[in-house]
VOPAGU-2260 file (C-alpha; in pm, 1 decimal, decimal comma):
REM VOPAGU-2260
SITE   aa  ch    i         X         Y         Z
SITE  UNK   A    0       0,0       0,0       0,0
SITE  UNK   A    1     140,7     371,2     -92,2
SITE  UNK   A    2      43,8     667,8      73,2
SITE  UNK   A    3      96,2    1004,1     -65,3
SITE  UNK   A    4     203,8    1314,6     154,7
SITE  UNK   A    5    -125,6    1457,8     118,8
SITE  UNK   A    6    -330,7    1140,6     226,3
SITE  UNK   A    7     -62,3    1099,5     514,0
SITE  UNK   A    8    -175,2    1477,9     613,9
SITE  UNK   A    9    -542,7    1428,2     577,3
SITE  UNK   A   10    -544,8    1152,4     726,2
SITE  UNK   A   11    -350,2    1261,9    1072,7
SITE  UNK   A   12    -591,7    1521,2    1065,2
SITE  UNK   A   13    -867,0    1338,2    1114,5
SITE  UNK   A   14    -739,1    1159,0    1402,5
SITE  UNK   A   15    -622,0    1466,1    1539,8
SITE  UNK   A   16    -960,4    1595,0    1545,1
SITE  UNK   A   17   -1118,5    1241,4    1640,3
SITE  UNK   A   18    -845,9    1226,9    1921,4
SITE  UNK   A   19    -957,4    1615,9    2085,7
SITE  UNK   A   20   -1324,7    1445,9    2064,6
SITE  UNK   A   21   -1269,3    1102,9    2173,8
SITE  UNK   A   22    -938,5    1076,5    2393,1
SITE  UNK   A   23   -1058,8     680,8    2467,9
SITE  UNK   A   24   -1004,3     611,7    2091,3
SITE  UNK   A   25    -696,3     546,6    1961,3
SITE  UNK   A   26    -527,8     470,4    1662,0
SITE  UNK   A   27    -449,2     121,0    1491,8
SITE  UNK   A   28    -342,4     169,1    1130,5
SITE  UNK   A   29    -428,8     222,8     766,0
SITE  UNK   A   30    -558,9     -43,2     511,0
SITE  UNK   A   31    -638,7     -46,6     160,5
SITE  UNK   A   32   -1017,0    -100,8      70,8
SITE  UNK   A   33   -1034,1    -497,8     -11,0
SITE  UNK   A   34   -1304,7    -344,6    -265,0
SITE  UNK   A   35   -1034,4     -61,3    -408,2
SITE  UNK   A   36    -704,3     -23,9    -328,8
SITE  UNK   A   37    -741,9     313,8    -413,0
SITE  UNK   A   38    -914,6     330,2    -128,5
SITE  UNK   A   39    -843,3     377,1     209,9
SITE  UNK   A   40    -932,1     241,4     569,1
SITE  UNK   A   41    -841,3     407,3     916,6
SITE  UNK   A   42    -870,7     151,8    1189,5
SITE  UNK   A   43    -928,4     242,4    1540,4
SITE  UNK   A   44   -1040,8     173,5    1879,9
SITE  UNK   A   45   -1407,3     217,9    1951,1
SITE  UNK   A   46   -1548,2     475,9    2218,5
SITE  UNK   A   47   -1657,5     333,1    2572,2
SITE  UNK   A   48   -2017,8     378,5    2511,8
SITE  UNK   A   49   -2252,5     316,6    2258,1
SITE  UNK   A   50   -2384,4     713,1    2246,9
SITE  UNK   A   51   -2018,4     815,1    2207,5
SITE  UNK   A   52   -2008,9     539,8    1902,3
SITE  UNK   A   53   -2281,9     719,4    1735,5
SITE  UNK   A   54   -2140,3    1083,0    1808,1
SITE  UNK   A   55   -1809,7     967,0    1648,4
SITE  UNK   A   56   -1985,4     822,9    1332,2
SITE  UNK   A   57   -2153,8    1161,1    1324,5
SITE  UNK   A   58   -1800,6    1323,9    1339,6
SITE  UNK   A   59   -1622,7    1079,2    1128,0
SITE  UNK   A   60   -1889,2    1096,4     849,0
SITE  UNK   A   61   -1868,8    1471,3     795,0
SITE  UNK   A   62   -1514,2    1500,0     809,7
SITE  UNK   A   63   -1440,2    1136,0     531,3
SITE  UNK   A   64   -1722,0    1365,5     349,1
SITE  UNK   A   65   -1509,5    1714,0     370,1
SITE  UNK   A   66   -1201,2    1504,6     284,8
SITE  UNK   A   67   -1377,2    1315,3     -45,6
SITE  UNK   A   68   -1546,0    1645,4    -145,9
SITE  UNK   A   69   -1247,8    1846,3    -117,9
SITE  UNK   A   70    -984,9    1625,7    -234,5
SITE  UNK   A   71   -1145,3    1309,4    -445,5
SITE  UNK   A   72    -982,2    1070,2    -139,8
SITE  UNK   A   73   -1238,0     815,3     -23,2
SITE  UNK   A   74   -1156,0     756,5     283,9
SITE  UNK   A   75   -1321,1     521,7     595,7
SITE  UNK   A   76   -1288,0     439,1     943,0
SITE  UNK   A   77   -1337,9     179,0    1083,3
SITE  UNK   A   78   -1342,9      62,9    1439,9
SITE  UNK   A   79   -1270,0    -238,2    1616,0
C-alpha cells in the first residue's frame, strides 16, 4: 500500500480531530479497501459507550465527506 504526503496529512488530521473528541479512541493503522485499493481504511479503537459510538460516526462521516469532497480521497474508518 502507498500513501501520498497529502493522504498521510489528511489523514492525521482526522485523528487529530477524532483524538480532541474522543481521547478513549486510539489509533491502529491504515488499510487499503479490499473493494479498491485506491481506497483507504483508518482503523481504530471504539469509544466506551454506545452514544459516544454514534457521536463519532456523526463526526467521522462529515469529516471522510469534507475530505472526499475536497480532495477526491475516499476515505473510511473503521473501528474495532
Amino acid at each position: 500500500m502507498r500513501i501520498n504526503f497529502k493522504q498521510e496529512e489528511l489523514i492525521r488530521d482526522f485523528f487529530c480531530d477524532v483524538k480532541k473528541r474522543f481521547p478513549e479512541v486510539e489509533f491502529l493503522n491504515v488499510t487499503e479497501s479490499p473493494e479498491n485499493p485506491e481506497d483507504l481504511w483508518i482503523n481504530m479503537t471504539e469509544p466506551e459507550t454506545e452514544e459516544r459510538e454514534d457521536e463519532l460516526i456523526e463526526l467521522a462521516g462529515d469529516k471522510t465527506t469534507d475530505i472526499l469532497l475536497n480532495y477526491g480521497y475516499y476515505i473510511q474508518d473503521l473501528r474495532t
